[in-house]
BALOBA-1460 file (C-alpha; in Angstrom, 3 decimals):
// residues 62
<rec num="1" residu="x" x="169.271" y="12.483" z="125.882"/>
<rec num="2" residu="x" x="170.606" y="16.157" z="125.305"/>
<rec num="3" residu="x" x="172.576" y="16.499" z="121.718"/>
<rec num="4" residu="x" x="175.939" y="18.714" z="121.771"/>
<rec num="5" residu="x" x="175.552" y="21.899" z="119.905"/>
<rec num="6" residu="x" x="178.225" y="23.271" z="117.832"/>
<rec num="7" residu="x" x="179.386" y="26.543" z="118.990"/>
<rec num="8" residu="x" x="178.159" y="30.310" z="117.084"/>
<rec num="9" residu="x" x="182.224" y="30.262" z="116.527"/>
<rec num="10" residu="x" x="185.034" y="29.151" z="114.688"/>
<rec num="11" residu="x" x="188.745" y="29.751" z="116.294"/>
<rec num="12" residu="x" x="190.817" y="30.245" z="113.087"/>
<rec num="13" residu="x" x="193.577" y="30.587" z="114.807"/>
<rec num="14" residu="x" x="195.200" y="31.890" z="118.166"/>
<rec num="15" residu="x" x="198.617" y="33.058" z="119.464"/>
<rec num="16" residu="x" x="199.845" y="33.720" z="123.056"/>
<rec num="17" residu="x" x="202.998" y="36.037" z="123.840"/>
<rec num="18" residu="x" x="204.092" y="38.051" z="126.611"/>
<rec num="19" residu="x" x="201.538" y="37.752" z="128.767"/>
<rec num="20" residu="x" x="198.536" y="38.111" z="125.730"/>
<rec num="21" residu="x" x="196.344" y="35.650" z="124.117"/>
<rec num="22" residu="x" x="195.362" y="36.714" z="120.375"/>
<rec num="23" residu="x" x="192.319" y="34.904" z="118.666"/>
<rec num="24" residu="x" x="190.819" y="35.254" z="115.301"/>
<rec num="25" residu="x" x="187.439" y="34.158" z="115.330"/>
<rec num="26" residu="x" x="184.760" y="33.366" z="113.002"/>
<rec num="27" residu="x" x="181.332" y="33.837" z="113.171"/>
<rec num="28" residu="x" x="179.548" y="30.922" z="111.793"/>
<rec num="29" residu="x" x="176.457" y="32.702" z="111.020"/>
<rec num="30" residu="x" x="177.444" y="35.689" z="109.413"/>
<rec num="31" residu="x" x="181.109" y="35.220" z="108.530"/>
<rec num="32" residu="x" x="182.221" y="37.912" z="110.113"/>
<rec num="33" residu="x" x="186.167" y="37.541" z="111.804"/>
<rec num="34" residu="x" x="186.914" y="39.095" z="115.122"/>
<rec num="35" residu="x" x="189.758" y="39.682" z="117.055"/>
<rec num="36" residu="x" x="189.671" y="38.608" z="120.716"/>
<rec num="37" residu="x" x="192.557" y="39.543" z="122.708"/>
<rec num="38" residu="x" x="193.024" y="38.929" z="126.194"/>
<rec num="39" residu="x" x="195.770" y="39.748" z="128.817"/>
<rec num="40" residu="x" x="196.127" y="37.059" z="131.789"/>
<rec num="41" residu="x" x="196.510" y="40.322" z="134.167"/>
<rec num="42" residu="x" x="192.950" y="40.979" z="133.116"/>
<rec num="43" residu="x" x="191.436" y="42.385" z="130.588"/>
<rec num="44" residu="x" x="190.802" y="41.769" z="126.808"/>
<rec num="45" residu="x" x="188.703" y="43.371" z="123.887"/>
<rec num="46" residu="x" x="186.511" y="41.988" z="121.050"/>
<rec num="47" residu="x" x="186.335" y="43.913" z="117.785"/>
<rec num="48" residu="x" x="185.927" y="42.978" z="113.842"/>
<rec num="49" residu="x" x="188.760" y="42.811" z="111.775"/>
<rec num="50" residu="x" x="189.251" y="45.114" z="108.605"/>
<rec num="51" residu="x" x="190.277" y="44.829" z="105.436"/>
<rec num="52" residu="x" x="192.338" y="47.405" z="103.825"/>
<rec num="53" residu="x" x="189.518" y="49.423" z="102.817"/>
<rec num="54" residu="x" x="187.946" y="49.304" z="106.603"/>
<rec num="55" residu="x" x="185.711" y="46.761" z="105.127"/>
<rec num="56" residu="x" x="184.603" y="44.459" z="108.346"/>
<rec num="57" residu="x" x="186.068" y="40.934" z="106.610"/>
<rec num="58" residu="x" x="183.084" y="38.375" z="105.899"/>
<rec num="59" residu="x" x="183.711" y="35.350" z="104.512"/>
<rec num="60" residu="x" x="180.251" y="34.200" z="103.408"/>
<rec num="61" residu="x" x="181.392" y="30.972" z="101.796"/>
<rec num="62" residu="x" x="182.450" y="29.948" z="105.668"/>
C-alpha cells in the first residue's frame, strides 16, 4: 500500500569512542557532508565539514 522512501541522507561512515558517537553524513540532495556528533550523556551538534580552504565539501557526483 505505502512505498518505503529512501532517506534525505547517506551515513558515510560513523565511529563511537569514549562515550561519543561521530557520523559523517551526506546529503543526498545537495552533496553536502556533515558532521553529527553526539554524546550518550546528552548532547550532540550538526555542522558541515570543510575543506582546507573552509570550502563546505560537496560532492555533486553523489
Amino acid at each position: 500500500m505505502f512505498k518505503k522512501e529512501e532517506g534525505r541522507f547517506h551515513v558515510k561512515s560513523s565511529e563511537y569512542f569514549s562515550n561519543t558517537q561521530l557520523t559523517v553524513l551526506i546529503d543526498k540532495e545537495t552533496g553536502v557532508h556533515y558532521l553529527h556528533s553526539w554524546i550518550t550523556s546528552g548532547g550532540g551538534g550538526l555542522t558541515p565539514l570543510l575543506d582546507e580552504n573552509g570550502d563546505v565539501i560537496i560532492n555533486k557526483n553523489f
